[in-house]
N, C-alpha and C positions, 0 to 999 in steps of 0.2 A: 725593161717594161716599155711597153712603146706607148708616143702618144698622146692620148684620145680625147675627146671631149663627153661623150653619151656618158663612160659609164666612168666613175673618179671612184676608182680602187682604196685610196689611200680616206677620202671621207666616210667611206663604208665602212673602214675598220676603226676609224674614232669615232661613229654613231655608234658602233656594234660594243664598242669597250665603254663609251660615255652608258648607254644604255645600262649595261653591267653594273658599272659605278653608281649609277642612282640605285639600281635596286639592290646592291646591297647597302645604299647610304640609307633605302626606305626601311629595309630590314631591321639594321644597326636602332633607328630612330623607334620603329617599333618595338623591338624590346625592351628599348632603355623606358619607352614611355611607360611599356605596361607592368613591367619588371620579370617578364616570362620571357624566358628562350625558346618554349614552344608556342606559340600565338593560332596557331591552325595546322592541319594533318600534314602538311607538305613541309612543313619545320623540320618534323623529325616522328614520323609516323610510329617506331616503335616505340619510340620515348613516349609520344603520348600516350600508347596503351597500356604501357608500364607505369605511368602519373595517374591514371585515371586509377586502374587498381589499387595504387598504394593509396592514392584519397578515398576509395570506397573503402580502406580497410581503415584510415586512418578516423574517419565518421564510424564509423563501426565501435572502434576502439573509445573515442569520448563518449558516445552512448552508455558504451557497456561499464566506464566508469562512472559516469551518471547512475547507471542503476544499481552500483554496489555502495554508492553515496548513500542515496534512496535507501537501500536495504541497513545499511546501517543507520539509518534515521527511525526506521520501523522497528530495528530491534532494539535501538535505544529507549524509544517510547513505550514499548512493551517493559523491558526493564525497569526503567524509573516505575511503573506501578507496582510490579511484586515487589521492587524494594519497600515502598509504602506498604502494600498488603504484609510484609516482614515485619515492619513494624506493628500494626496492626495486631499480630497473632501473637508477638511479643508482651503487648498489653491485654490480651487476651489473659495469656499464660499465669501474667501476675492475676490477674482479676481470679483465676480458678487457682490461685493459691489463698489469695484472699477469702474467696466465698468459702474456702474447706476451712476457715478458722472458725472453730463451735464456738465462740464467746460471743458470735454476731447471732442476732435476732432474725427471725425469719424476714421481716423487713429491712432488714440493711442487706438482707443476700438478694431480695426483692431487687434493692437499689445497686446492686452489682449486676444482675443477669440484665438489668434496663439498658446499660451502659452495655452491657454486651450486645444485645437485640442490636442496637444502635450499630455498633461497630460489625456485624454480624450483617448489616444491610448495609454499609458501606464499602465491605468485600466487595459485593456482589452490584453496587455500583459500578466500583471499577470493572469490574467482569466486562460488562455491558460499554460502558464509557469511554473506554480505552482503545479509542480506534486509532487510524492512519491512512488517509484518503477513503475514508465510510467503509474500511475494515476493520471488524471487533478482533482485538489483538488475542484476547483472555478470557473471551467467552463463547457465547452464540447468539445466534436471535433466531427468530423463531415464526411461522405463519402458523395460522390454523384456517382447514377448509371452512369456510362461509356458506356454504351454498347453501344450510337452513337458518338463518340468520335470522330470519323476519319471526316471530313469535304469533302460530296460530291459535285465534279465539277457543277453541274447541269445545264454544257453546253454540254461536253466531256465526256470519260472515263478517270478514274485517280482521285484525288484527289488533292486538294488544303492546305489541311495544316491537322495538327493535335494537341489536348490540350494535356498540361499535366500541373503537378505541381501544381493540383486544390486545394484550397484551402479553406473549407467552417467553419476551426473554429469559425465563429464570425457568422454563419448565423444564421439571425434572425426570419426566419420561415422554415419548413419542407418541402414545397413545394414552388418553384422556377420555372418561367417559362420567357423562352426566347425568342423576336421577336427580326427584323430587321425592321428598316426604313432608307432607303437609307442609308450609311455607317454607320451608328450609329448601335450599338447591344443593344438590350433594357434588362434588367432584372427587373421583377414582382415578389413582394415575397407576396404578398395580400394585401399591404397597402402603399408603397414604389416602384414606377416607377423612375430606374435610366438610365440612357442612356451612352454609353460610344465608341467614335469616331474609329473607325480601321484606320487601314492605308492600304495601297493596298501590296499587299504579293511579293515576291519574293523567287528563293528558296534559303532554308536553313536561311532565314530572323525570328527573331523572335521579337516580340509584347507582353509585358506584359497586360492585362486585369482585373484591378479591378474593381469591384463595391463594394465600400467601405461605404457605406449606404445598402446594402444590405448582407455585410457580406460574399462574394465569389467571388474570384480571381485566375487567371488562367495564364498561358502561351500560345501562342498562335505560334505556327511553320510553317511556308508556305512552302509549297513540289512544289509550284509550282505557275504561274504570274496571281495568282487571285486578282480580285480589292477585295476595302476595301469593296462594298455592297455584292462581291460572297461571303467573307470570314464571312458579318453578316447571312446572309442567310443561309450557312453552321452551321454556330454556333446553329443555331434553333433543329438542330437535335439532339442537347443533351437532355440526359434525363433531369427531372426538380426535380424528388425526394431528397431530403437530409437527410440522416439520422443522426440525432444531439444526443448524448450521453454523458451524464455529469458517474461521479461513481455511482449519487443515493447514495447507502445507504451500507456500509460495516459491514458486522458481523462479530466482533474478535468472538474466544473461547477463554472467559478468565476463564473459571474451567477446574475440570479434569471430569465433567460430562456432556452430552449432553441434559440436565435440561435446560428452557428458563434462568433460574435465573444463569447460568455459563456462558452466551452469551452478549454483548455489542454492540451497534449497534449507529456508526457513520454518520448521514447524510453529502452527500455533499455539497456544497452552490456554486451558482451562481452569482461574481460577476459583470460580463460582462454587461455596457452600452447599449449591441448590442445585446442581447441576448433573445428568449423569456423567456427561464427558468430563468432570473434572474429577480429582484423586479422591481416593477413600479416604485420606484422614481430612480430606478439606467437605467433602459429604460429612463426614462423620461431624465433625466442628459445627455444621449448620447443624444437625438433627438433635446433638444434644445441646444447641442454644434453642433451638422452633419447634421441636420434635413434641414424640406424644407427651403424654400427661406425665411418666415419670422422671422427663428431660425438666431444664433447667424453667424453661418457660412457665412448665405444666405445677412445677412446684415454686416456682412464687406465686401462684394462684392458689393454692393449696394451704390454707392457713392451718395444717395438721400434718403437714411435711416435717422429714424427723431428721437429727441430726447426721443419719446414718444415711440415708438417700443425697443431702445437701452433697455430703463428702464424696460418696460415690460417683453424682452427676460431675463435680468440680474437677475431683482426682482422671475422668475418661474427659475429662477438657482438658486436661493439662498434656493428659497425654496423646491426646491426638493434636494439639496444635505444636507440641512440640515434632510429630512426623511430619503436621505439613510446613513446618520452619525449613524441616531439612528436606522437603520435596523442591519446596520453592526455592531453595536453595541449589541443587542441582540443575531445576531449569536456569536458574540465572547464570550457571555455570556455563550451561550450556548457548547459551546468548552469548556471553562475555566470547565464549571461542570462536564463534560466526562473527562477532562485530571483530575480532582483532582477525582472525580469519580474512574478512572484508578490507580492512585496511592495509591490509600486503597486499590485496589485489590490485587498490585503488595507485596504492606506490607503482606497483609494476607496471598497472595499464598506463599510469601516467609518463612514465620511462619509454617503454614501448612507444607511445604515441611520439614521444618526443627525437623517438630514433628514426621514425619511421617518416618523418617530416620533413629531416633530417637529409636522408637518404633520396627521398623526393625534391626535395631543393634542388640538390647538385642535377636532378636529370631537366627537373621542367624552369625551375628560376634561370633571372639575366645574371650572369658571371659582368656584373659593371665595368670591371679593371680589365679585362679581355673585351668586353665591348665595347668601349668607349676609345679604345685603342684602334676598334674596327672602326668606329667610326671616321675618327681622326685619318686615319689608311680611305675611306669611302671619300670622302670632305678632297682629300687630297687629288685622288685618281678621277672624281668627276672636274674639279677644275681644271686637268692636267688633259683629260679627257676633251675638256671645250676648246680647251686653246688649239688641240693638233687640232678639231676641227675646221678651227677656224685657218689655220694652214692650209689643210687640206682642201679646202672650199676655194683659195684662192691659188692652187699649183694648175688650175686648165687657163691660169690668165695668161702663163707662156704660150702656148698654141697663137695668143694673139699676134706675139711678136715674128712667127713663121709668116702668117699672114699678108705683114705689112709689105 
C-alpha cells in the first residue's frame, strides 16, 4: 500500500465498521427499549405482515368471545324468568286443584281465581320486563298507527280530547278495530269483543282506557265538554293496525370468520298468556283465567255458577298449565344447550386466542437473551471501532518523518 496523505484507507474502513457498530448498537437498544423485534418495515417486512394478520385475527377472536360472553348473559336472563314463570304455573296448578274441591263456596273459588288474575298478570309482566339491552327476551311490544289520534267534535269545529300513553304490549292480534255503542267504546281483535264505559269529558279531565282481554290500553284527555258517547264515537277514528315485535332470533359472531360455523343464533320465546306468538296452552291459561263469561273470571262474578262449571273451568286449567309446564320446559331446555353450547366456544376462543399470541410473540416480540447478547457484541465493536480509528487517524503522521 503506498504512502499517502489525501485519502487514509485504513480510517475509512473504521468509520465504515464504527458506523455499522452504532447502528446495530441503535437497533439492539431499540428493541430492548420497546420490546418488539420488529419496530418498522425495514425490521423484517414479511414479519410484519404476518404480525399485523395474526393481531387482526387475534382482536377478532376476543371480540367474538366477548359476544358469546354476552349471549350467554342473554340467555341466562331469559332463563332465570321461565324458571320464575315455572314456578308460577306450578301454583297455578295447585290453585285449579284447589278451586275443583266442591266443599268450597262460590266465594272462596272467587278468592282463588283473585290470586290467579294476579299471578296470570304477573306472567305477562315478565313477558314484557324481561329484557337485555332494551330487548324483550319473552315477549313483544307493540306500536299502533296514530295518525287519527286527535278525537273529532262531530258537532263543531275543535276537538274533544286526545290519546296518548297507548299501550299495546300484550295485544293479542295485529289488527284491532274500534266502534262505539252509546257510551260504551267497543274493541274487536277477531275473536274477542270487549266493551269499556267513558265518562263524559271535561277539559283537561283525563280517563284511563283498558281493554285488558284485548291487550291495549290507553289514556284518554278531554280538550273539551264532550259526552261519554261524542268521546266513543271520536275514539273510532283511530287507526286499528298494531304492529307486534318479539327479538325473533339473534345472531352472535362467535368466530373470527364470517363461516356459518362461527355464527350462533338465539331464538326468542313467547311467554305471554295474551299473546298470539306465545304457545296454545299458555293462551289457553290466560283465556280460562280473563276469558269470556264461562271462564274462571266470568264465574266468580256469577253468583249462580254451579258446581259442575267451577270443576270444569278448574280441571281445563290444570291441564293446560300442566302443557305449558312442559312447553317451558323444553324451551329452557333448549337455552341450557346454547349457553353450555356457548361456553365450549368461549374455552376454545380463549385457547385459540392464547395460541395465536403465542405464535405472534416469537415473529414480532424482542428475544432479550439473544439481544442483549447483540448488544453486549454492538457495545463492544463500536469501542473497538473507535480506537482503530483513532490509529488510523494518526498512521499519515509517518509521511512527516520522510519529510524531515
Amino acid at each position: 500500500m503506498p504512502a499517502v496523505i489525501n485519502t487514509n484507507l485504513a480510517s475509512l474502513f473504521a468509520q465504515g465498521s464504527l458506523n455499522q457498530a452504532q447502528s446495530s448498537l441503535s437497533t439492539s437498544v431499540q428493541r430492548l427499549s420497546s420490546g418488539l423485534r420488529i419496530n418498522s418495515a425495514k425490521d423484517d417486512a414479511s414479519g410484519l405482515s404476518i404480525g399485523q394478520q395474526m393481531s387482526g385475527h387475534i382482536k377478532a377472536l376476543d371480540q367474538a368471545n366477548l359476544n358469546a360472553q354476552q349471549a350467554i348473559n342473554l340467555a341466562q336472563t331469559a332463563d332465570t324468568s321461565i324458571g320464575t314463570v315455572q314456578d308460577i304455573l306450578l301454583r297455578m296448578q295447585q290453585l285449579a286443584v284447589v278451586g275443583a274441591n266442591g266443599s268450597l263456596s262460590n266465594t272462596q273459588r272467587g278468592a282463588v281465581v283473585t290470586e290467579l288474575q294476579n299471578l296470570n298478570t304477573q306472567i305477562n309482566s315478565f313477558s314484557t320486563g324481561t329484557t337485555y339491552n332494551n330487548l324483550v327476551l319473552l315477549g313483544t311490544t307493540g306500536a299502533i298507527d296514530l295518525t287519527a289520534s286527535t278525537l273529532a267534535n262531530g258537532v263543531a269545529a275543535g276537538t274533544f280530547g286526545s290519546v296518548s300513553g297507548l299501550n299495546v304490549s300484550q295485544a293479542t292480534s295485529t289488527l284491532i278495530t274500534f266502534t262505539a255503542s252509546g257510551n260504551d267504546l267497543q274493541a274487536y281483535n277477531g275473536t274477542t269483543t270487549q266493551s269499556v264505559t267513558l265518562a263524559a269529558g271535561t277539559i283537561g279531565t283525563s280517563q284511563s282506557v283498558n281493554f285488558n282481554q284485548i291487550g291495549v290500553s290507553f289514556t284518554l284527555t278531554s280538550a273539551g265538554a264532550g259526552t261519554a258517547a261524542q268521546l266513543a264515537t271520536g275514539l273510532t277514528g283511530l287507526k286499528s293496525t298494531v304492529t307486534l315485535a318479539g327479538i325473533g332470533s339473534l345472531n352472535f359472531q362467535v368466530g373470527a370468520s364470517t363461516t356459518a360455523g362461527d355464527q350462533i343464533q338465539i331464538a326468542g320465546y313467547n311467554i305471554s298468556t295474551g299473546s298470539s306468538g306465545s304457545s296454545t296452552a299458555m293462551r289457553a291459561v290466560g283465556t280460562l283465567i280473563t276469558g269470556a263469561s264461562t271462564n274462571l273470571t266470568g264465574l266468580a262474578g256469577n253468583t249462580n255458577a254451579t258446581d259442575s262449571q267451577w270443576t270444569t273451568a278448574f280441571q281445563s286449567l290444570q291441564t293446560n298449565t300442566s302443557t305449558a309446564l312442559s312447553d317451558l320446559s323444553s324451551q329452557r331446555a333448549v337455552m341450557g344447550a346454547k349457553m353450555n353450547q356457548l361456553s365450549y366456544i368461549t374455552t376454545n376462543l380463549e385457547a385459540q386466542a392464547a395460541n395465536e399470541r403465542a405464535a405472534r410473540s416469537t415473529i414480532v416480540d424482542t428475544n432479550y437473551s439473544m439481544e442483549t447478547a447483540a448488544l453486549t457484541k454492538g457495545q463492544i465493536l463500536q469501542q473497538a471501532a473507535t480506537a482503530m480509528l483513532a490509529q488510523a487517524n494518526q498512521m499519515p503522521n509517518v509521511i512527516l518523518s520522510l519529510l524531515k
